[in-house]
C-alpha positions as CSV (number, residue, x, y, z in Angstrom):
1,X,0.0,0.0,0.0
2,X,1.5,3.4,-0.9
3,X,2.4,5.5,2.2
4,X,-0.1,8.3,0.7
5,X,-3.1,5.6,1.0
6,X,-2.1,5.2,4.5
7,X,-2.0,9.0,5.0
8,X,-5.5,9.2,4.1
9,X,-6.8,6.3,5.5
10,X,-4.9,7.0,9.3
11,X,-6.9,10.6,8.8
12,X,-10.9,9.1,7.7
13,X,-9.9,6.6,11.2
14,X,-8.6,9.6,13.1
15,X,-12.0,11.9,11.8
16,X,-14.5,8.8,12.5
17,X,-13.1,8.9,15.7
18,X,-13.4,12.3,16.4
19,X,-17.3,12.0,14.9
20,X,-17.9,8.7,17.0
21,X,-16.6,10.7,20.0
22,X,-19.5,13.5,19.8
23,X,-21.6,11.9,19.4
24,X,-21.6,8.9,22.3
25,X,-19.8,11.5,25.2
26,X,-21.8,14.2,27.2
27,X,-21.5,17.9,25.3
28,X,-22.4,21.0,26.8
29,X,-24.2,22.7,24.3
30,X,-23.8,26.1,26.9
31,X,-20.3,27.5,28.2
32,X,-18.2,24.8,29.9
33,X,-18.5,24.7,34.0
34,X,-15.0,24.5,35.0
35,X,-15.6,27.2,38.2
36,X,-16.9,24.0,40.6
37,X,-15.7,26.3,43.7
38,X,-19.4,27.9,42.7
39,X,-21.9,24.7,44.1
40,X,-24.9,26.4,41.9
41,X,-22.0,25.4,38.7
42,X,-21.6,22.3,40.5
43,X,-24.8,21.2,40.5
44,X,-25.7,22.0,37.5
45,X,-22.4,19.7,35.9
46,X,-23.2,16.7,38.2
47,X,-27.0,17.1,36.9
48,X,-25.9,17.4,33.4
49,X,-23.6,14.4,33.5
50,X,-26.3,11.9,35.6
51,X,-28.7,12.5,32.3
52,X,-26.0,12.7,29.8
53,X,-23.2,10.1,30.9
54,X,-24.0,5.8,31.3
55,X,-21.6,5.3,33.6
56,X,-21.5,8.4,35.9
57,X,-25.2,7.8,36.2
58,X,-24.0,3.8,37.2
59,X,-22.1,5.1,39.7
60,X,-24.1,7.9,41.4
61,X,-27.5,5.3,41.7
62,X,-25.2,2.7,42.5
63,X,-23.6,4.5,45.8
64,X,-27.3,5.3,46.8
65,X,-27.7,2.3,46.6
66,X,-25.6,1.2,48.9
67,X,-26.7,3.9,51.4
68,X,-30.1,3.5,51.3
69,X,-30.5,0.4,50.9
70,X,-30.1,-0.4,54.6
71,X,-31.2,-3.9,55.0
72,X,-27.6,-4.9,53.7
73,X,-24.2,-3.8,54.8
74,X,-22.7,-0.7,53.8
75,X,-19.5,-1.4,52.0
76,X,-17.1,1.3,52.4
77,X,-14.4,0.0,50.1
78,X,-17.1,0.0,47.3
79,X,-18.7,3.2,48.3
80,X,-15.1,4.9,48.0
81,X,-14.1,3.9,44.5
82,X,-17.8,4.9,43.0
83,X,-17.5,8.1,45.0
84,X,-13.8,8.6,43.1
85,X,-15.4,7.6,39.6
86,X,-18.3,10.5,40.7
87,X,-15.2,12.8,41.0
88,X,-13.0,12.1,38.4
89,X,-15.8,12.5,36.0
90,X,-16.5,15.9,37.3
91,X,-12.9,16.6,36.9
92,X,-12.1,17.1,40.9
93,X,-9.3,15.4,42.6
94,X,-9.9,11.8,43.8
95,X,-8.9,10.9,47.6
96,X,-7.5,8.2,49.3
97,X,-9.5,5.7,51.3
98,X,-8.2,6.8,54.5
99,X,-9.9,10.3,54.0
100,X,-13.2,9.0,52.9
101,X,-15.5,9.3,56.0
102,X,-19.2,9.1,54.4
103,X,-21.6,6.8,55.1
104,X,-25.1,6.2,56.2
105,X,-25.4,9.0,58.7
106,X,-28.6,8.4,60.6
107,X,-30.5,6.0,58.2
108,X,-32.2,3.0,59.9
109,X,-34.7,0.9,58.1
110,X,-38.4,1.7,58.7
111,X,-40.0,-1.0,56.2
112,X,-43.7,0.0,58.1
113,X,-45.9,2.2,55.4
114,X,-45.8,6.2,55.8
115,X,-47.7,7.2,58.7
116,X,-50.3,9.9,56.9
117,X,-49.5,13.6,57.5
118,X,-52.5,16.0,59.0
119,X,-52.5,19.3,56.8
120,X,-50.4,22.5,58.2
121,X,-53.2,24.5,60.3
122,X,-53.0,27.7,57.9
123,X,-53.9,30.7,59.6
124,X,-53.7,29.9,63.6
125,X,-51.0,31.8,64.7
126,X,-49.5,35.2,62.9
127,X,-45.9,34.4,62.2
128,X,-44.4,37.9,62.2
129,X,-45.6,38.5,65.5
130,X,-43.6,35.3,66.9
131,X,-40.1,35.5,65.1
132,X,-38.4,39.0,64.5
133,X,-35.5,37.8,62.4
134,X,-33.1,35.2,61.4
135,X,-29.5,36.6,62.1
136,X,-26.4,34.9,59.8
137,X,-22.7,35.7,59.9
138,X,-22.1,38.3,57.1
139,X,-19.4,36.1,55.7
140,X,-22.2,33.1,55.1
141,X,-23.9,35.3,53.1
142,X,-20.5,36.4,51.1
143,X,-20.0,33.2,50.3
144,X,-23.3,32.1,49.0
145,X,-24.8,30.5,51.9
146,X,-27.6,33.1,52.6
147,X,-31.5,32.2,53.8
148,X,-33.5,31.3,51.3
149,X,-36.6,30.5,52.4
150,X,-38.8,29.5,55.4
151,X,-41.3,27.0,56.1
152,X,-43.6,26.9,58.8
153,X,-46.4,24.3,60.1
154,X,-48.5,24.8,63.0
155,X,-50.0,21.7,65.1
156,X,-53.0,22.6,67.1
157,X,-55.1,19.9,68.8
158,X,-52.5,16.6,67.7
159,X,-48.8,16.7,67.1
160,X,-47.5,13.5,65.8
161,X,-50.6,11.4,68.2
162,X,-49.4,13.6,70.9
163,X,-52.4,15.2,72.2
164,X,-52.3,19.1,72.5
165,X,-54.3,20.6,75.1
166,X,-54.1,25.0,75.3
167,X,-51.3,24.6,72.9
168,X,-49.8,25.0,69.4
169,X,-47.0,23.6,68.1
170,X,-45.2,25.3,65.4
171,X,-42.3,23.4,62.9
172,X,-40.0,26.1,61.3
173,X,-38.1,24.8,58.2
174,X,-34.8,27.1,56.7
175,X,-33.5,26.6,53.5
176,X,-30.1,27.6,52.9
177,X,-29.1,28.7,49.7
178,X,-25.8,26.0,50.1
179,X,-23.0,24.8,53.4
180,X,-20.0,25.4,53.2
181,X,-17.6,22.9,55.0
182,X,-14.3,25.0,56.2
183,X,-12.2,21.2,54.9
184,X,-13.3,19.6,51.2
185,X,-16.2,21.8,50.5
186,X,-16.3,21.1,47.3
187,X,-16.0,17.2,47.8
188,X,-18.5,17.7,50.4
189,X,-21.0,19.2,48.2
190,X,-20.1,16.4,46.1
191,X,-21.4,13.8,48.7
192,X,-24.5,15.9,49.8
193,X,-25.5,15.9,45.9
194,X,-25.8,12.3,46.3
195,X,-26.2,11.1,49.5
196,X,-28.8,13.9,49.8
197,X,-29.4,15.3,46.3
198,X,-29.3,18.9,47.3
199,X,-27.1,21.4,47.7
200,X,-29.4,23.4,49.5
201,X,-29.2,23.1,53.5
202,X,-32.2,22.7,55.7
203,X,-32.5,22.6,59.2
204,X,-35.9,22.7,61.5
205,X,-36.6,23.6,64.6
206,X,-40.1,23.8,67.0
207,X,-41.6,27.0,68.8
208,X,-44.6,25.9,71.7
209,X,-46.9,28.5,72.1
210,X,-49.7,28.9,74.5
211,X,-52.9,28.8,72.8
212,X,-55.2,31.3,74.5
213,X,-52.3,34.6,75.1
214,X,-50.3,33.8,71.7
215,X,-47.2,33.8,74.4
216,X,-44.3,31.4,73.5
217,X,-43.3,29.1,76.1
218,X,-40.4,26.8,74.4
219,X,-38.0,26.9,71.7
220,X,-36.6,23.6,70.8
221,X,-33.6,23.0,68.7
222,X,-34.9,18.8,68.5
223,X,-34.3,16.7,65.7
224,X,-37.3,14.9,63.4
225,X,-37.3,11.7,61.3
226,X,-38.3,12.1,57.7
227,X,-39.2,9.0,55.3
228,X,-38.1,8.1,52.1
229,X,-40.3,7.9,49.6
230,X,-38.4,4.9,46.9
231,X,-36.5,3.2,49.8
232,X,-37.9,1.5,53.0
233,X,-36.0,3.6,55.9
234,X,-35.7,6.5,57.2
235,X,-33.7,9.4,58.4
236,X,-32.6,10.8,61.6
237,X,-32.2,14.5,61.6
238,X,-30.3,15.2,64.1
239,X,-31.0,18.1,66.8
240,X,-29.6,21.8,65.8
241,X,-29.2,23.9,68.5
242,X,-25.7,25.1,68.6
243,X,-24.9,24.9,72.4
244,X,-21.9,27.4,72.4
245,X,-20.3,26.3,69.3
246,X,-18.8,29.4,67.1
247,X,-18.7,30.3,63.4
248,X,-15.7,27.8,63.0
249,X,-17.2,25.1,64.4
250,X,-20.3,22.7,63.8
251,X,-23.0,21.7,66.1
252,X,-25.8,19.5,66.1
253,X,-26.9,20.0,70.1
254,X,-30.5,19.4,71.8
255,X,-31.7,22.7,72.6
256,X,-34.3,24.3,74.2
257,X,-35.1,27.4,75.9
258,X,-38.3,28.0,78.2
259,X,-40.3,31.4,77.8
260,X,-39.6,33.2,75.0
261,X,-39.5,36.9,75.4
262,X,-41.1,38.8,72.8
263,X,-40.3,38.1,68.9
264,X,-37.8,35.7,68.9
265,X,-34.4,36.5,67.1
266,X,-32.7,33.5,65.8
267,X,-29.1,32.9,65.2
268,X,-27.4,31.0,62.8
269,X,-24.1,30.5,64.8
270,X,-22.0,27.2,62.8
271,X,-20.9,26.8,59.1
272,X,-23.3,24.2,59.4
273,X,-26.2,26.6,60.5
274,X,-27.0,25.2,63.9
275,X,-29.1,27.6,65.8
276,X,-29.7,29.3,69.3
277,X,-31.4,32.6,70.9
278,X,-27.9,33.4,72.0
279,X,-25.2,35.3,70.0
280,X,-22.0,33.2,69.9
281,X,-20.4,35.1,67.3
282,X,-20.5,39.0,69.3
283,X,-17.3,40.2,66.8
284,X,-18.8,39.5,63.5
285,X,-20.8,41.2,61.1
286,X,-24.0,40.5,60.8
287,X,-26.8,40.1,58.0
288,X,-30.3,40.0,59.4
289,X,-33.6,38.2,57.8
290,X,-37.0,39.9,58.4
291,X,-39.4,37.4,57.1
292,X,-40.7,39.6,54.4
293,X,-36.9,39.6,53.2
294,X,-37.2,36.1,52.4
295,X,-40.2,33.6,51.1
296,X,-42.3,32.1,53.6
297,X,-44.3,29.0,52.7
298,X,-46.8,26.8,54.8
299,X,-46.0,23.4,55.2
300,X,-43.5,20.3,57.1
301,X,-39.8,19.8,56.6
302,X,-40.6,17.1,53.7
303,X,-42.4,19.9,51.7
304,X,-38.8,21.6,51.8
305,X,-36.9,18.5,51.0
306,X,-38.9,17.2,48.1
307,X,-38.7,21.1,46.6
308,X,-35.3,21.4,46.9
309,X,-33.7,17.4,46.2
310,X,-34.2,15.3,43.6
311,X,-34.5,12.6,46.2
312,X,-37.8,12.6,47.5
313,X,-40.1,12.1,51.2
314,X,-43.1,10.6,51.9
315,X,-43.6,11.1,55.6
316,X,-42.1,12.2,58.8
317,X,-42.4,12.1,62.1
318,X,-40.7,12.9,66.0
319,X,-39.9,11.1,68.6
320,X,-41.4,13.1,71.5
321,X,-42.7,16.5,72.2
322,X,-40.3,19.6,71.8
């Protein structure tokens, strides 16, 4: 064969290639994400890639599998190399199996069905009247973390089969706009993207009022359980009062205060938003949240969770009274 045939032939292999190549491999048909410091950017590649890429999409519902499926044993050796494939395919820096320290993080089985949820009670208290405002760190709000929305539930008569007598009950859900970790953030956001397929962060907390005077007699920083709609188990959310953990630190303490004085001010005192009626961060600036800053919506903690995640909630439920 004359070295000219195989010019040509080397280049129609080299071009089918190159044809072949765009059309079987995920193409952004928008500007290329390559700023993954930005978790909105970051979403939106590790969304792009689950619907546009086989194998990334193998990995991701493969390592939920293994999370959620909780009647078997986690494997954390198999957990690690899917959670490097996730990473290398969004073009991050894998780590070593020694640094990996994800796992199931308060998921239990539940296989009974949902328990059914009693609708929000809509107009029983006046929410402006109860919280003044929602107080972050300045720098949370630099750095894209800022309130995004609130959702609020109030429970008069029954809470959960707990019987309410003179009171109500009302569950206060924020939505952060993102959390940042002050180690790995962007591996972190990596892992919440699939373990909970948000990058949002959402916390909840309980105000008991007295029924009759409108006066509030507890704030509690206690955790709730919330079930998963496509798996049978569900998750432990964990209390989030801060205790008197700074902006530094993270907290996940049971909280609670006894007579609320006037509208309550609320701060936002860890990187990972746990909360208090005490200021634990006295030198820093500020940003404060009146509600009509933010949007307010009625309804439970799964209401915010199946807005914001692509994984979704069919129930929830608490463990005692706040």
């Amino acid at each position: 064969m004359k070295k000219s045939h195989i010019v040509i032939l080397l280049a129609v292999f080299i071009a089918l290639a190159l044809t072949l190549s765009t059309i079987f491999s995920p193409q952004k048909t928008t500007e290329e994400i390559t700023d993954l410091k930005d978790s909105r950017k970051l979403k939106e590649k590790f969304l792009f890639l689950y619907e546009n890429d086989a194998e990334f999409k193998r990995s991701v519902d493969r390592l939920r599998e293994l999370l959620f499926n909780t009647l078997e044993e986690y494997n954390k050796t198999e957990a690690w190399i899917l959670f490097n494939l996730i990473l290398k395919k969004l073009g991050l820096p894998e780590i070593e199996l020694e640094d990996f320290r994800y796992g199931r993080g308060g998921l239990v089985p539940s296989p009974e069905p949902p328990s059914k949820l009693k609708p929000c009670c809509e107009n029983c208290v006046d929410l402006e009247g109860i919280i003044d405002s929602i107080v972050i760190p300045s720098k949370d709000l630099e750095d894209g973390n800022g309130l995004e929305a609130l959702y609020v539930c109030a429970y008069k008569g029954d809470f959960y089969g707990y019987p309410l007598s003179g009171k109500i009950i009302l569950e206060v859900t924020l939505v952060f706009s993102d959390e940042d970790s002050p180690s790995r953030d962007v591996e972190y956001d990596v892992w919440r993207l699939v373990a909970w397929g948000r990058i949002e962060d959402i916390e909840t907390f309980f105000i008991v009022m007295n029924e009759e005077t409108g006066k509030v007699e507890k704030i509690s920083f206690r955790g709730l359980t919330i079930r998963m709609k496509d798996w049978p188990n569900e998750r432990r959310i964990s209390p989030i009062g801060s205790g008197g953990a700074s902006y530094t630190s993270a907290a996940h303490e049971l909280l609670i205060f006894e007579d609320g004085d006037g509208p309550l001010v609320i701060y936002v005192n860890t990187w990972n938003h746990a909360l208090s009626l005490n200021d634990n961060n006295i030198f820093l600036e500020k940003h404060s949240y009146r509600l009509g800053d933010i949007k307010v919506h009625v309804g439970k903690r799964v209401d915010a969770e199946n807005d914001y995640s692509v994984l979704k909630y069919s129930s929830q439920n608490v463990q005692s009274l706040p």
